[in-house]
C-alpha positions as a Markdown table, in Angstrom:
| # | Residue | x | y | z |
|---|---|---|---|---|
| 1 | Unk | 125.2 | 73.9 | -182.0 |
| 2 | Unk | 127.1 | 72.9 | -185.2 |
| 3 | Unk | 127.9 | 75.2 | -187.8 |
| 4 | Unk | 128.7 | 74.6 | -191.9 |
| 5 | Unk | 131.8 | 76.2 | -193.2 |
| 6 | Unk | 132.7 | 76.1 | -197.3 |
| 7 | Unk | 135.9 | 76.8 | -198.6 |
| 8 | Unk | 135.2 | 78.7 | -201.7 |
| 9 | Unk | 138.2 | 77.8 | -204.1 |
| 10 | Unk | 137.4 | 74.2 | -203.4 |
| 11 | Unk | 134.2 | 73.8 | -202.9 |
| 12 | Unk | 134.7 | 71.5 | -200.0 |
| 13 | Unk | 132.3 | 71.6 | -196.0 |
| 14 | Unk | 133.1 | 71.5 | -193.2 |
| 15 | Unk | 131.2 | 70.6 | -189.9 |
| 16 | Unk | 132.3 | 72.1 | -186.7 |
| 17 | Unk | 130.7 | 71.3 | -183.9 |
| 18 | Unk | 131.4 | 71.5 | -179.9 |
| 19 | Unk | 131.7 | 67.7 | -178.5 |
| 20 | Unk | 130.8 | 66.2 | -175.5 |
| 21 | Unk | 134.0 | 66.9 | -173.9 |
| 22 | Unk | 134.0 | 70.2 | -174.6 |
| 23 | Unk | 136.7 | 70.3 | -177.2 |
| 24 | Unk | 135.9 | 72.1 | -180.7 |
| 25 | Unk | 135.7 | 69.1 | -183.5 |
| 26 | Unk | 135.7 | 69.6 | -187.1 |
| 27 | Unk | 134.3 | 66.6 | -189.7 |
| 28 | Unk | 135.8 | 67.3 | -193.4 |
| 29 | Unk | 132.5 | 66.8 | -195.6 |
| 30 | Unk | 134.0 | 67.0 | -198.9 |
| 31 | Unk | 132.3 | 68.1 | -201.9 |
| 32 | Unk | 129.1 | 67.5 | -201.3 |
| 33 | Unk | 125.8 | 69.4 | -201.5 |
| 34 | Unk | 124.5 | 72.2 | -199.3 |
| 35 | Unk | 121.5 | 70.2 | -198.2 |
| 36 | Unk | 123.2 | 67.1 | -197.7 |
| 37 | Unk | 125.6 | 69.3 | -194.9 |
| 38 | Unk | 122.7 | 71.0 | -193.9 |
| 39 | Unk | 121.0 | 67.2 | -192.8 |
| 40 | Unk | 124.6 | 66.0 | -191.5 |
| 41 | Unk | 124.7 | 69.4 | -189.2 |
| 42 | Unk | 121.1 | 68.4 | -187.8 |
| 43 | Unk | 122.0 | 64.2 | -187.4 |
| 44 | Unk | 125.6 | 65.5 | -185.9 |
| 45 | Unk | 123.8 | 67.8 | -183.4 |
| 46 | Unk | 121.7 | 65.1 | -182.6 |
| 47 | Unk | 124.6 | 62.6 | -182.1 |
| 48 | Unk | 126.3 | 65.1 | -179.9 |
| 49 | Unk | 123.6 | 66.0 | -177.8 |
| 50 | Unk | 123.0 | 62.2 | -177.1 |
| 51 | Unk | 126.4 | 61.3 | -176.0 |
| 52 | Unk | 126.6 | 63.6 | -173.9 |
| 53 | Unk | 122.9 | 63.0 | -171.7 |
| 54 | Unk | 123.9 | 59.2 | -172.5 |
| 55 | Unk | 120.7 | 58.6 | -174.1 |
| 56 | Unk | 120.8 | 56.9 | -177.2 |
| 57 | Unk | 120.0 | 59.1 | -180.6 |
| 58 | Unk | 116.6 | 59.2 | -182.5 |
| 59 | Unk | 115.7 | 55.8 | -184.7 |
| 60 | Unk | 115.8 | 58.3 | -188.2 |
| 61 | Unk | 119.3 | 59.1 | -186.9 |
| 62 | Unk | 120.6 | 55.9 | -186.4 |
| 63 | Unk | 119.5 | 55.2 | -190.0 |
| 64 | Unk | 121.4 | 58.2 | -191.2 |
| 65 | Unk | 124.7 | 56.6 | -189.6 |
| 66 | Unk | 123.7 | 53.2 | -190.7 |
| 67 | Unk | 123.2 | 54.6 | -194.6 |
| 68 | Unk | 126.0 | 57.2 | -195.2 |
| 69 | Unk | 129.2 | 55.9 | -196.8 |
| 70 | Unk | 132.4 | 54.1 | -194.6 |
| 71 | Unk | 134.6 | 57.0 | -194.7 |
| 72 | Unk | 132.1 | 59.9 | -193.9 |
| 73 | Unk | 131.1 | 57.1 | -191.2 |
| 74 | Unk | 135.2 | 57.2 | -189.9 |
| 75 | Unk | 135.0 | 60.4 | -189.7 |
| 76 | Unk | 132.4 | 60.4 | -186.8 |
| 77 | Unk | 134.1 | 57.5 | -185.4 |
| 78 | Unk | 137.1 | 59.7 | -185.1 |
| 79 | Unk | 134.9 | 62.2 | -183.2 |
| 80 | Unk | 133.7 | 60.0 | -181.0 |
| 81 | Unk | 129.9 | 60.3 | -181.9 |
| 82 | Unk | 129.4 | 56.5 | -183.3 |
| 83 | Unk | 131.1 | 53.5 | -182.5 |
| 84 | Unk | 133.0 | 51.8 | -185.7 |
| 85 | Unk | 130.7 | 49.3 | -187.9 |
């Protein structure tokens, strides 16, 4: 389960999450809406639960990866939820 943190003074989210290797991970949003992190936490869940049964992610979720923007995309890479572009 992934949770949505805001720092108040500058408006930036944060996802944290619990990988597939059981380490605590943290993706650095930015300023960006609540209910674009609210959909991020739910695609991120979904990434994580799929690497670790090894079964590949839902075909909306792939989309997600395939649309957002190349450094949001690092970010996951950096997790170790996608592979890079």
């Amino acid at each position: 389960m992934a949770s949505i943190s805001l720092d108040r003074r500058s408006g930036r989210r944060t996802i944290q999450f619990v990988g597939h290797d059981r380490k605590r991970r943290s993706i650095r949003l930015g300023k960006v809406s609540r209910r674009f992190a609210e959909a991020a936490k739910v695609r991120i869940e979904e990434l994580v639960t799929a690497k670790s049964t090894s079964h590949p992610p839902r075909e909306d979720t792939l989309r997600w990866v395939a649309e957002i923007d190349e450094q949001i995309h690092g970010r996951l890479v950096a997790t170790g939820l996608v592979q890079p572009r």
